[in-house]
Backbone bond lengths (Angstrom), bond angles and torsions (degrees), N, CA, C in turn:
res aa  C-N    CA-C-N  psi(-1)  N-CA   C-N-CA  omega(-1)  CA-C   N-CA-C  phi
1 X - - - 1.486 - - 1.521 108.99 -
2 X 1.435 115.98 109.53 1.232 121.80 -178.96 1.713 129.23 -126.34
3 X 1.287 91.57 10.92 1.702 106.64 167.22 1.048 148.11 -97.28
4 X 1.485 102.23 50.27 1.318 133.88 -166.89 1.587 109.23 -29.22
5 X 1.499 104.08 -66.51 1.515 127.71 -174.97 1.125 110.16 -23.25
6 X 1.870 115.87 -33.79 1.649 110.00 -162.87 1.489 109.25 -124.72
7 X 1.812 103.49 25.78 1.613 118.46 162.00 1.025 120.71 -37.59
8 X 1.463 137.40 153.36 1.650 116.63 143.31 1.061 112.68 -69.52
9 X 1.386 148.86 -18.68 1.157 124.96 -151.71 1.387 99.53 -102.93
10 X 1.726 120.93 -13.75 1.170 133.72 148.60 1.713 115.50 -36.96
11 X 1.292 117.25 -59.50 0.951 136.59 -160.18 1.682 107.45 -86.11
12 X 1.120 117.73 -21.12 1.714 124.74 171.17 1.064 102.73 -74.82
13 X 1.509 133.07 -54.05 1.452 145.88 -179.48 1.285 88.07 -50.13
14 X 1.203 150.00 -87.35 1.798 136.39 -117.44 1.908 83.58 -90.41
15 X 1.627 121.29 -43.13 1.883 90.26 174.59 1.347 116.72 -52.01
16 X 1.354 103.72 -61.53 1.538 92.81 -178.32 1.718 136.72 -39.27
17 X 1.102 94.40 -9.22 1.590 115.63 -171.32 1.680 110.75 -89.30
18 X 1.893 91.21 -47.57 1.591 98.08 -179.76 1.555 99.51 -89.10
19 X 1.215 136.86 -12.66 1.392 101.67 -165.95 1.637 96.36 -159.38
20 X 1.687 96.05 70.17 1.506 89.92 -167.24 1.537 99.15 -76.21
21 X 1.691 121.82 156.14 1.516 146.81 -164.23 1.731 94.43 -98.39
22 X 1.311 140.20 -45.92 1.085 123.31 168.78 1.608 143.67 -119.83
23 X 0.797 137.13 -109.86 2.054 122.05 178.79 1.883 81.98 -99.66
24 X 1.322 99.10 178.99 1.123 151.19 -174.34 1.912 100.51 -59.12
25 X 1.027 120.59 -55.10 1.361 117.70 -175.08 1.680 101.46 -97.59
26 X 1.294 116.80 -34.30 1.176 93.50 -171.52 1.816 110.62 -84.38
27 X 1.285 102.90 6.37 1.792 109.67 -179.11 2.064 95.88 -104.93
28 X 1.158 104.20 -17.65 1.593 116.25 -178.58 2.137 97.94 -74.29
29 X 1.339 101.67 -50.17 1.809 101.90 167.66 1.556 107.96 -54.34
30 X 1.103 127.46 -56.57 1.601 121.80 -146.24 1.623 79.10 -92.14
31 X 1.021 146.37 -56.58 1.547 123.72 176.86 1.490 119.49 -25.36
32 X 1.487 104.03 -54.90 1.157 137.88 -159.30 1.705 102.30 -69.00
33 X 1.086 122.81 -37.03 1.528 140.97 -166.84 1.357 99.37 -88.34
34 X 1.449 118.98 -49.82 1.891 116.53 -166.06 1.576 88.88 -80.01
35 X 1.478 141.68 -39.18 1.455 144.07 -160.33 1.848 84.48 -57.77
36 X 0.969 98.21 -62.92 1.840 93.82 -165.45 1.282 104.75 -56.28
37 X 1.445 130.87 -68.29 1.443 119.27 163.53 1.488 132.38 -8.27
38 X 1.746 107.80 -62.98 1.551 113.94 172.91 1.731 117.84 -65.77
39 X 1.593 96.95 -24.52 1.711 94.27 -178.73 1.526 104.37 -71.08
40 X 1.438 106.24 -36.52 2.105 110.38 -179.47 1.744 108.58 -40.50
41 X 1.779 100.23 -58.65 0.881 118.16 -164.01 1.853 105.15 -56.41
42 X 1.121 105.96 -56.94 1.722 105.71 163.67 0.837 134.14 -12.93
43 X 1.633 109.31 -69.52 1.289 141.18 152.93 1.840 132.17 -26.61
44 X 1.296 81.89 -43.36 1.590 91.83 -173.19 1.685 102.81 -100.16
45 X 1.033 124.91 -43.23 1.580 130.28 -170.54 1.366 114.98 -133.15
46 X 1.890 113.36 44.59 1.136 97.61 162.68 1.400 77.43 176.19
47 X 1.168 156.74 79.90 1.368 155.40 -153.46 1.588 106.24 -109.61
48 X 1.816 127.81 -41.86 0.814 106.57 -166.50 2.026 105.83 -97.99
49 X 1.480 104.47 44.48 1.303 95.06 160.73 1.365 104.78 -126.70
50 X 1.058 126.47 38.35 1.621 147.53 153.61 1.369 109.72 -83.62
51 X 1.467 109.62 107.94 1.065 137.62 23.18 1.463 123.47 -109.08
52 X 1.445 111.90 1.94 1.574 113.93 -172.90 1.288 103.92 -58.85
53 X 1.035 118.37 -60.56 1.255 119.41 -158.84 1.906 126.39 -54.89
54 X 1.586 101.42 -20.55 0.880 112.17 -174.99 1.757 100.66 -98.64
55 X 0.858 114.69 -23.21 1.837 131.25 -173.73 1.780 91.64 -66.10
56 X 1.549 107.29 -59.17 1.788 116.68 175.88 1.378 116.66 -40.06
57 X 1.593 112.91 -47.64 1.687 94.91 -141.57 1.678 76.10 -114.61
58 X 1.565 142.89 -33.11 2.130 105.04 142.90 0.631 115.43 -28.05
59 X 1.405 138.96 -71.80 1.660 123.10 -145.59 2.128 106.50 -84.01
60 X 0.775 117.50 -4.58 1.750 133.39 150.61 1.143 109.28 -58.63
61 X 1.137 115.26 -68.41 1.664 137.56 -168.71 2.228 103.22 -52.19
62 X 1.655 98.33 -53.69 1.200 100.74 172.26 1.604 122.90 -88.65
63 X 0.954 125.71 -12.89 1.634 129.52 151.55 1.587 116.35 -52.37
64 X 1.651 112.86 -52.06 1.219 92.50 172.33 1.608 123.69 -98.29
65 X 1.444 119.34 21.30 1.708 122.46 171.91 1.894 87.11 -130.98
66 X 0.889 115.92 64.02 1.725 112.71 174.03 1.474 110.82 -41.29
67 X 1.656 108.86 -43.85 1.736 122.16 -136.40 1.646 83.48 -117.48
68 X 1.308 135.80 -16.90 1.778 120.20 152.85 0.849 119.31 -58.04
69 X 1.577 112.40 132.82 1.686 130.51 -165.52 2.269 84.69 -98.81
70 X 1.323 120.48 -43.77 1.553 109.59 -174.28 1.381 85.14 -56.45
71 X 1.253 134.59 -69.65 1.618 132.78 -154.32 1.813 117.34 -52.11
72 X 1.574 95.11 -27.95 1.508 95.44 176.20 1.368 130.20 -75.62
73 X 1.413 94.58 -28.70 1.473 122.98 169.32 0.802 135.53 -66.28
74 X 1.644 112.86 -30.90 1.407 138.08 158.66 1.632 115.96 -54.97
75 X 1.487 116.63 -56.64 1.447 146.83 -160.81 1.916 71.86 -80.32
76 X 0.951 158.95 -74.61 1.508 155.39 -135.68 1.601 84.09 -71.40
77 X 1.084 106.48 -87.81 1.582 116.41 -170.57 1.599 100.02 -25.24
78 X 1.128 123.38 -72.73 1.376 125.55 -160.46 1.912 115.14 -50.67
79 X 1.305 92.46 -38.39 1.827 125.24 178.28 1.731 91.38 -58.56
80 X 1.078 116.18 -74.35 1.562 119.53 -157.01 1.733 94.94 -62.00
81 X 1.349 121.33 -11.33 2.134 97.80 -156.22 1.700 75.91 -108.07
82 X 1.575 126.39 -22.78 1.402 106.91 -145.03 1.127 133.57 -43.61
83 X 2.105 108.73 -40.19 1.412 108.29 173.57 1.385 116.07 -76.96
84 X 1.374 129.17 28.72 1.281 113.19 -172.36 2.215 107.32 -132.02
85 X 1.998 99.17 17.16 1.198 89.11 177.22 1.089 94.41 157.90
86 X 1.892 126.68 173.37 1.265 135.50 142.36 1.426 76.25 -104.66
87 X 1.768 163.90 -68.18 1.204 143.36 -134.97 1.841 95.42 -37.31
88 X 1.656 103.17 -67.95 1.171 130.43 -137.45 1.870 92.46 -73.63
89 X 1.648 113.68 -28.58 1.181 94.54 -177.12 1.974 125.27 -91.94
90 X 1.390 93.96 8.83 1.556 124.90 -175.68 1.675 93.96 -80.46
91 X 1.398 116.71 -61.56 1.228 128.46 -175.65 1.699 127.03 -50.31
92 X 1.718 98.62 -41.27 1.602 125.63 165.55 1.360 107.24 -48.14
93 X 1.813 95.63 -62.87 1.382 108.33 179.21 1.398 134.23 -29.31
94 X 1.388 100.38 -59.83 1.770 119.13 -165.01 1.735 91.17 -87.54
95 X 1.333 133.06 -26.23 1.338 121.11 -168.40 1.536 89.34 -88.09
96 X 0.886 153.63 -13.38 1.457 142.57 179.47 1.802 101.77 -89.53
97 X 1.559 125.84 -36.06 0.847 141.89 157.07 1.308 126.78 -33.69
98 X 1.473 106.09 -71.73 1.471 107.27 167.44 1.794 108.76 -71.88
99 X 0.874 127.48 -35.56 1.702 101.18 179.61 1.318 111.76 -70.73
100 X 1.474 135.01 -26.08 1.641 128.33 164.12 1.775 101.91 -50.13
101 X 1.331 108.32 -37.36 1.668 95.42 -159.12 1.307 106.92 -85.75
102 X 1.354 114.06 -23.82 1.895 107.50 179.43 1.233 118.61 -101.41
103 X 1.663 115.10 2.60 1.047 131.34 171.29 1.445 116.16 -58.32
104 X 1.442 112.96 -51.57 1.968 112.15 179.18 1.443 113.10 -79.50
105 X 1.333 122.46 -10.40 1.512 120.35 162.74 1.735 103.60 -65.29
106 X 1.458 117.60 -58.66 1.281 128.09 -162.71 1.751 109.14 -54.02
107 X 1.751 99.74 -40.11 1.403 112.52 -175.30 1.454 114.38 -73.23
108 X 1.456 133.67 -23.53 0.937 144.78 170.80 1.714 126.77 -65.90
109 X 1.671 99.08 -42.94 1.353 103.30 163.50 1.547 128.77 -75.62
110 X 1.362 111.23 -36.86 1.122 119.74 151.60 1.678 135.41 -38.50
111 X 1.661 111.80 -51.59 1.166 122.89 -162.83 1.591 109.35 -93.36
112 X 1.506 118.65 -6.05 1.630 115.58 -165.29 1.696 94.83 -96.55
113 X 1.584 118.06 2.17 1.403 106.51 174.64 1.390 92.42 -75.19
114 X 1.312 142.28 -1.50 1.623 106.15 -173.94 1.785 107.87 -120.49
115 X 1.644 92.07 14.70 2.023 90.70 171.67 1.308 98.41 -76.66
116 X 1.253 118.83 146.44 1.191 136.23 151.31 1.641 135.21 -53.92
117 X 1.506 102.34 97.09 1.838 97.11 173.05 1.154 112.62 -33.22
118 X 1.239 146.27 133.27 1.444 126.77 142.49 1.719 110.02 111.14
119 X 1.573 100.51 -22.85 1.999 117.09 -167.80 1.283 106.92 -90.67
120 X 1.661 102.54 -158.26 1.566 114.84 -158.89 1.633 82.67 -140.91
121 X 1.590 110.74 149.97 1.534 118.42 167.60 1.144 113.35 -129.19
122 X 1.783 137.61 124.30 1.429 100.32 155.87 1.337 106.69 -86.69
123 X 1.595 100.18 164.04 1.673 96.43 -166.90 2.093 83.16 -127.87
124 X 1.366 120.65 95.54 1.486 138.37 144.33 1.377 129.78 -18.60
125 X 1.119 113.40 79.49 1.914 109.75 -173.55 1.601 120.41 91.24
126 X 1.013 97.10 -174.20 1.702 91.88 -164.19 1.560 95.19 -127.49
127 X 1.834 118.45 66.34 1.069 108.96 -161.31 1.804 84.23 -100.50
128 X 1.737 128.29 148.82 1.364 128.87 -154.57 2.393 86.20 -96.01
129 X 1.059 119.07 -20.29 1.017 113.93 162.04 1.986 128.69 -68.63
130 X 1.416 117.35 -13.36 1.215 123.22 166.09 1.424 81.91 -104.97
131 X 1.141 169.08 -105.17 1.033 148.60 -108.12 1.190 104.93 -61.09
132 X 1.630 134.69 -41.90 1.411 144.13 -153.64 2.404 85.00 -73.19
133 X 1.149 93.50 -53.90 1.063 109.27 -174.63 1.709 122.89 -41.11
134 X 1.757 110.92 -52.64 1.295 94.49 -175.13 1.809 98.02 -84.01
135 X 1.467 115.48 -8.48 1.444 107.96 162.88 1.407 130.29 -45.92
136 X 1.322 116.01 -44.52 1.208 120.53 134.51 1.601 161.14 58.82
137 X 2.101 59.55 -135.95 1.835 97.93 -177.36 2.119 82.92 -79.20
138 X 1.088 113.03 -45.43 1.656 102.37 -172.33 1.593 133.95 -41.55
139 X 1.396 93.35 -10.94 1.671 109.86 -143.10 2.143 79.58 -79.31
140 X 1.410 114.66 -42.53 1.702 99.51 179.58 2.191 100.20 -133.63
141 X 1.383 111.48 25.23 1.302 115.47 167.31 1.223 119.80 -92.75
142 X 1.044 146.81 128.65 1.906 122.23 161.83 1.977 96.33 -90.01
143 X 1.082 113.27 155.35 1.717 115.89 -165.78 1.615 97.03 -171.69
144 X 1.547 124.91 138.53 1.451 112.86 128.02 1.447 133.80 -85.80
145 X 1.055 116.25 -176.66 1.638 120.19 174.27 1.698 98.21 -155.74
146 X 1.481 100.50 137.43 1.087 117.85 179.84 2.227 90.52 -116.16
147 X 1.771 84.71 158.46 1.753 100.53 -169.49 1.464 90.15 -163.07
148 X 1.494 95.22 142.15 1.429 123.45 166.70 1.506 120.72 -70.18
149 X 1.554 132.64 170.46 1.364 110.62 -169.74 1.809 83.05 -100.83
150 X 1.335 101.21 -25.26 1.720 83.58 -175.97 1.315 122.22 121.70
151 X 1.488 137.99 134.27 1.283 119.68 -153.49 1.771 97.08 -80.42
152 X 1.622 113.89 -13.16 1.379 106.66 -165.87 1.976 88.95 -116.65
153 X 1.392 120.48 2.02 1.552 102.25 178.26 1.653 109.36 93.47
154 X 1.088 95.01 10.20 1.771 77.99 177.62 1.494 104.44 -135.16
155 X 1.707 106.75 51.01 1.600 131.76 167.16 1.968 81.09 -86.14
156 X 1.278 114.85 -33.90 1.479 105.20 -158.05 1.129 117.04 -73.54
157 X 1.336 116.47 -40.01 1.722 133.53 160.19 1.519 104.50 -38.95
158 X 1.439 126.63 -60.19 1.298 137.22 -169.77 1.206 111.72 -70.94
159 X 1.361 144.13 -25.15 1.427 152.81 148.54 1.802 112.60 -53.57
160 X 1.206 106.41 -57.57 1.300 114.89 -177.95 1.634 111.27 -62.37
161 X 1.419 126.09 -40.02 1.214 122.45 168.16 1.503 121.84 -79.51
162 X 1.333 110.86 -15.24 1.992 104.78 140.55 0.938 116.26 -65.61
163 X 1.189 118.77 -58.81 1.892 112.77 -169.82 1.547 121.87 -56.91
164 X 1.434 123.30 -8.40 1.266 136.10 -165.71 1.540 79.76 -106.45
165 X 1.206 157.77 -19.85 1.288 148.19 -153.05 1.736 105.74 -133.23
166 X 1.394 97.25 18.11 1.474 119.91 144.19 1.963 89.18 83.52
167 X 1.389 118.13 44.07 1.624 117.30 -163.93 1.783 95.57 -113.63
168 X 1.443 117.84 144.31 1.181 90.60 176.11 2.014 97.45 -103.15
169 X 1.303 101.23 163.45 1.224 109.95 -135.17 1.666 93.03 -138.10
170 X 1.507 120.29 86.42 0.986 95.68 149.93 1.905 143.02 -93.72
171 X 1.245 155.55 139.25 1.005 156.79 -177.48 1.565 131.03 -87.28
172 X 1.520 124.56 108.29 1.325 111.11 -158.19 1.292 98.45 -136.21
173 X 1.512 106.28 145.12 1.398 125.28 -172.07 1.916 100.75 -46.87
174 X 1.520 120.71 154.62 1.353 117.04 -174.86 1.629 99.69 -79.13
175 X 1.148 124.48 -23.87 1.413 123.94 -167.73 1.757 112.51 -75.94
176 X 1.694 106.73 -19.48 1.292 110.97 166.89 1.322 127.91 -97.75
177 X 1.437 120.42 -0.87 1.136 110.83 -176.72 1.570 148.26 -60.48
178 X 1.487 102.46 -25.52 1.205 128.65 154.98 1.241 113.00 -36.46
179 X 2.273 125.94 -65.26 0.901 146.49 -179.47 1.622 103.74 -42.81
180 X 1.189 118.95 -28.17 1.763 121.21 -171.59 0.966 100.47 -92.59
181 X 1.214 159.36 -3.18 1.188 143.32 133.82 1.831 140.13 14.52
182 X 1.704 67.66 -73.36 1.782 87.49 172.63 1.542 128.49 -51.05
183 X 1.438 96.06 -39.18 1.947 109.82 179.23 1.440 106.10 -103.45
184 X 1.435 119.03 35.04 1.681 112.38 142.95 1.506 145.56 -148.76
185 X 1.159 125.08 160.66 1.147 108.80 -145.41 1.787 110.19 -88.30
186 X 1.525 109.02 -11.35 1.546 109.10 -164.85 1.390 89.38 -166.55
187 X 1.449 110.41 129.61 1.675 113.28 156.17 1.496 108.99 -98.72
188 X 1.273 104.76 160.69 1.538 111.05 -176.47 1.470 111.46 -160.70
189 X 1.073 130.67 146.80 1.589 138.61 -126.21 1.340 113.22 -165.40
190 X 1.134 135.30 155.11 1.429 134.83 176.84 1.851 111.92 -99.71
191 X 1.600 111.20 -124.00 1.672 111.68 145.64 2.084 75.76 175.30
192 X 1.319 87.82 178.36 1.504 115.03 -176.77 2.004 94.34 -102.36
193 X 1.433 115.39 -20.19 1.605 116.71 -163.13 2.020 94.15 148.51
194 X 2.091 75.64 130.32 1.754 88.00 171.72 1.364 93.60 -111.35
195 X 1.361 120.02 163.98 1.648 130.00 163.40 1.610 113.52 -135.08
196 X 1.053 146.86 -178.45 1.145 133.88 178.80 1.582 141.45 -20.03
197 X 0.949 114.41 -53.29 1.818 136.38 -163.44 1.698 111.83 -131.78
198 X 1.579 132.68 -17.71 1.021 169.72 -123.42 1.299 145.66 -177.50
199 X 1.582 128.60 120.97 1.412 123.27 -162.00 1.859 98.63 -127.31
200 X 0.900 101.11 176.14 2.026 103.33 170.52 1.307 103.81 -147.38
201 X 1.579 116.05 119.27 1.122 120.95 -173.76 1.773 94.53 -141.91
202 X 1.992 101.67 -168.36 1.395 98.92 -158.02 1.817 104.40 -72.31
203 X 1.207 112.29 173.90 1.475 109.87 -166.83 2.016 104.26 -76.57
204 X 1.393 109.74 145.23 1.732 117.05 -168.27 1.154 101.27 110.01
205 X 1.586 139.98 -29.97 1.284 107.51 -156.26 1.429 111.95 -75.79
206 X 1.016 117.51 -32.85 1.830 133.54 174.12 1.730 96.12 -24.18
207 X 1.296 112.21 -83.68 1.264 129.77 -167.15 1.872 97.63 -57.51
208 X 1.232 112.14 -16.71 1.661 91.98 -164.17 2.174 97.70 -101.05
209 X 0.944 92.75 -10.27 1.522 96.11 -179.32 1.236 130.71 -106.82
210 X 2.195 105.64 -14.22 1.476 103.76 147.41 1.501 125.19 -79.86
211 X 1.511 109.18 -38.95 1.630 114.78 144.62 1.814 101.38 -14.20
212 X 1.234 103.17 -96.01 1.150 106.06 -158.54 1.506 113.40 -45.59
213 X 1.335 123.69 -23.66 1.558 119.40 -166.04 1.396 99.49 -62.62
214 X 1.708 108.19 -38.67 1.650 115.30 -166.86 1.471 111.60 -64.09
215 X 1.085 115.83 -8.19 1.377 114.19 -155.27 1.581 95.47 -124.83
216 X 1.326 120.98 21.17 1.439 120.92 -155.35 1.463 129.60 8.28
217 X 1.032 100.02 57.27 1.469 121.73 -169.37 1.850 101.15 -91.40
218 X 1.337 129.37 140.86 1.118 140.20 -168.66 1.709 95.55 -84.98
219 X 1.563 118.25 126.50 1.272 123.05 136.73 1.315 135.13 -126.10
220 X 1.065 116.03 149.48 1.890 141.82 -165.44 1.364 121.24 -130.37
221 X 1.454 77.89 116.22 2.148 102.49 -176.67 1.117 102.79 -93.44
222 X 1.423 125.87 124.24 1.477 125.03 -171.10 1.696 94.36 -118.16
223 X 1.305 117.66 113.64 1.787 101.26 165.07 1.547 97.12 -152.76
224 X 1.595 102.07 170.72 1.781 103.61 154.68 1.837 124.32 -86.07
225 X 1.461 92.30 159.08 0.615 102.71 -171.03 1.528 128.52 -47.04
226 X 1.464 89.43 -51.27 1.936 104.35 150.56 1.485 104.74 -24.71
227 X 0.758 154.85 -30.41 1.170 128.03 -146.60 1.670 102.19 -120.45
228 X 1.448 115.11 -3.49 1.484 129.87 153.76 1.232 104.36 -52.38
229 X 1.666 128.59 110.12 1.341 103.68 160.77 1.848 97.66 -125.19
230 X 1.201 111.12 173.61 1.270 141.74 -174.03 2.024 116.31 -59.94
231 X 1.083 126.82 126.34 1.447 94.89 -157.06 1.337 122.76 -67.33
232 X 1.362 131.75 -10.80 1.144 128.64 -177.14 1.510 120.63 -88.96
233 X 1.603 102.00 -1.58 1.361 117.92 162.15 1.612 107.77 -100.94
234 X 1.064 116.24 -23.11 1.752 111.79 179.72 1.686 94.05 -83.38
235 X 0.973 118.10 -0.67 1.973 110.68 -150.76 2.036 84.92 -91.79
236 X 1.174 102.38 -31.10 1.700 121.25 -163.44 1.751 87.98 -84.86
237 X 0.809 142.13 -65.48 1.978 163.14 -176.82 1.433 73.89 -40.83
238 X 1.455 129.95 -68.16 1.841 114.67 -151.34 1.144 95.95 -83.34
239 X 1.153 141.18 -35.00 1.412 132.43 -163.02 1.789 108.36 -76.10
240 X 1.428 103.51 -17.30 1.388 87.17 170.40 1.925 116.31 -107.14
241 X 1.136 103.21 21.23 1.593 123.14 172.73 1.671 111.81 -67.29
242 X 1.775 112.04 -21.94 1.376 92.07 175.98 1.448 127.42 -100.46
243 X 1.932 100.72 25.00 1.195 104.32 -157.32 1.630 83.43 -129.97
244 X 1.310 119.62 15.08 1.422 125.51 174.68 1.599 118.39 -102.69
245 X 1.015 134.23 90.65 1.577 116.24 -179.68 1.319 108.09 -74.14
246 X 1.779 104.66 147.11 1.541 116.15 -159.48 1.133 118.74 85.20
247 X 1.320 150.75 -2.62 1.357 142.70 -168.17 1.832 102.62 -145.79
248 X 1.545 94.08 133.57 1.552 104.04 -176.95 1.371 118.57 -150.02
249 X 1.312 132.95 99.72 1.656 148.44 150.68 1.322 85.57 8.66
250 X 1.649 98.90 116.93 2.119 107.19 149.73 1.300 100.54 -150.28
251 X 1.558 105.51 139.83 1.415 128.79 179.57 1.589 95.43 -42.47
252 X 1.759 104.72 139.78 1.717 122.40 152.10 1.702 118.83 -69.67
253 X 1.531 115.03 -3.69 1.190 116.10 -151.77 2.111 86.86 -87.71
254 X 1.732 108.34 -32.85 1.554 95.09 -170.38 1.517 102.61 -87.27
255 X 1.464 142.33 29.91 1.101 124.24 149.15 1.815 120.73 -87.30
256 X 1.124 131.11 135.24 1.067 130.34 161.93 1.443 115.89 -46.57
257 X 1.552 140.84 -88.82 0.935 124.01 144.89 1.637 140.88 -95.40
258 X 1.153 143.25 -143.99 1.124 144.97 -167.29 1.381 104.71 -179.21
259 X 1.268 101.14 122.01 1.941 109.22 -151.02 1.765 87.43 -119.78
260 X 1.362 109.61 138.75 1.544 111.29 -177.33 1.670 88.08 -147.79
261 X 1.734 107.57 -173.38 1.016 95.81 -164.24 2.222 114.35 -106.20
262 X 1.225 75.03 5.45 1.558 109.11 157.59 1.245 140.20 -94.73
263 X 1.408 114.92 2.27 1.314 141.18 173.22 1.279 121.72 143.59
264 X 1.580 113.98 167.99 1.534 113.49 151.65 1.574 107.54 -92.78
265 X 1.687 86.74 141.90 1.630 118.00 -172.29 1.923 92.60 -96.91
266 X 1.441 101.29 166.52 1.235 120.92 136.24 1.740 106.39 -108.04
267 X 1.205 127.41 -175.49 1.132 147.19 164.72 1.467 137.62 -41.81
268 X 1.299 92.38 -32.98 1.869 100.01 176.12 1.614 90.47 -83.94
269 X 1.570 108.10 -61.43 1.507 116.48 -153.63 1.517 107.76 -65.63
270 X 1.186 126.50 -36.58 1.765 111.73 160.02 1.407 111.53 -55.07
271 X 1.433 134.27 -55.12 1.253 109.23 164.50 1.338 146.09 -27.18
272 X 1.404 98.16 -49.81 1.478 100.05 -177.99 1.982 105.52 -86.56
273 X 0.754 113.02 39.81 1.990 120.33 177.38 1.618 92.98 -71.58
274 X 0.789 111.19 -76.87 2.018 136.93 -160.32 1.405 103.24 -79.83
275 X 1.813 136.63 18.41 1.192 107.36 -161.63 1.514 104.09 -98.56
276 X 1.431 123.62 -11.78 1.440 148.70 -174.37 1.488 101.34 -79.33
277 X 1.110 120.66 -37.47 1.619 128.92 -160.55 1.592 98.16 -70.08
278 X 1.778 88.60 109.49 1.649 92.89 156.60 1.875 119.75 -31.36
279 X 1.521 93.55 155.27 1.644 98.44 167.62 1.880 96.81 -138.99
280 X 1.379 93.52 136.30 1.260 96.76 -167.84 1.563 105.12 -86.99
281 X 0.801 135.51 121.24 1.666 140.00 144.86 1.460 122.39 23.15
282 X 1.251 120.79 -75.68 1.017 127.40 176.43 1.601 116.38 -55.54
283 X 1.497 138.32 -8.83 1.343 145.50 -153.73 1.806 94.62 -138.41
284 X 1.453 116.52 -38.50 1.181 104.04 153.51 1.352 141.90 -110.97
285 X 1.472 110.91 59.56 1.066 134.54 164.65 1.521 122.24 -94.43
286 X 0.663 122.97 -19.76 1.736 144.32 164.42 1.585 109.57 -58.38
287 X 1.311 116.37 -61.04 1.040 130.29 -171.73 1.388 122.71 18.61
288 X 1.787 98.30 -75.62 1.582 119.86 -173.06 1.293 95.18 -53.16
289 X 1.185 151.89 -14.41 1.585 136.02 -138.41 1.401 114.81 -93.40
290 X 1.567 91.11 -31.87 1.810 89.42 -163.65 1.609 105.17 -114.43
């Protein structure tokens, strides 16, 4: 059996890729989970297209999520073990796997110490780690949160799955959000991937977090750690940001902190997370490009 191409598990991988259903890490696990699956399958009923086969459908996987820091991380991991196994690259697999997946539980408990009893949040994008988060902070806070509808509309989805989780929820046109400012106490945000000096998240936040600096208004970057990458792997993540609609490069310097599941950062020190981390070859080969 050598027709990989027309696997399912082939075929689970590239939806999940085009049209992942939740944030960034928690669609970075279930990538991450079926990839090991299809490498087994390799393994067992099709061995001598190891390693192509697995070399093909990463670099697929990262063509169509360029600007995911879980997916890059994924594609790194897999890059650095390849000549040394499918055991060893199954193992990469699922351990990158499981830290995307217990990562937004971890970030959530962590991050609801800084909602406000009694306050207002806007909550920036529809990242499933702030959502997990003011879920939460709700469980003994009372709080609102105000949310944008979104440059693509699915601020509304992300409102509606607070409000079902008993949040009160207000919903505001994207063109006003800026204007809300005034009535809250903390914005808080996810990212797609931070790298040194720099993060890429959904498009507004730029404008909503120097806003906020003026107004000394508190903001909060909530992500995993995964999603720290190294700069010559973040340098490749921005360069393909202008070919992403919705997503736009904003300085790490206007968050107050930056909550991971390894600590809270300030600004320099999340940068430097990923700066040690090998980059495998195949991912920095691009480099010059962007």
């Amino acid at each position: 059996m050598t027709g990989w191409q027309e696997w399912p598990a082939r075929h689970r991988l590239e939806a999940l890729a085009n049209a992942p259903e939740g944030g960034e890490a928690e669609n970075g696990s279930l990538i991450a989970a079926e990839l090991a699956i299809f490498v087994e399958r390799i393994d067992a009923n099709a061995p001598e297209a190891f390693p192509e086969a697995i070399d093909f459908v990463v670099r697929s996987i990262v063509a169509q999520r360029p600007t995911s820091a879980p997916v890059l991380t994924l594609a790194n991991a897999v890059f650095l073990t390849i000549d040394r196994g499918p055991a060893t690259v199954i193992a990469e697999v699922r351990a990158v796997a499981e830290r995307l997946r217990t990562s937004v539980g971890i970030l959530a408990t962590m991050g609801a110490a800084f909602i406000p009893d009694g306050g207002s949040v806007l909550a920036h994008g529809t990242s499933s780690s702030v959502r997990q988060l003011l879920e939460t902070a709700a469980g003994d806070k009372k709080f609102r949160v105000m949310c944008g509808t979104g440059w693509d509309g699915a601020g509304r989805l992300f409102a509606s799955d607070l409000a079902d989780a008993g949040i009160s929820v207000e919903l505001v046109d994207q063109d006003l959000v800026v204007d809300s400012l005034l009535g809250v106490d903390l914005i808080i945000t996810g990212a797609s991937a931070f790298g040194p000096v720099t993060m890429i998240n959904t498009v507004g936040t730029d404008v909503l977090v120097r806003e906020a600096a003026g107004l000394d208004l508190r903001a909060l970057l909530v992500a995993s750690a995964d999603k720290a990458l190294p700069a010559r792997l973040f340098a490749r993540a921005a360069a393909a940001v202008a070919g992403m609609p919705g997503l736009e490069v904003v300085g790490l310097e206007h968050f107050e902190a930056i909550v991971t599941e390894l600590g809270v950062f300030d600004s320099a020190a999340a940068g430097r997370l990923a700066e040690r981390r090998e980059v495998a070859p195949q991912l920095a080969e691009r480099d010059q490009r962007g």
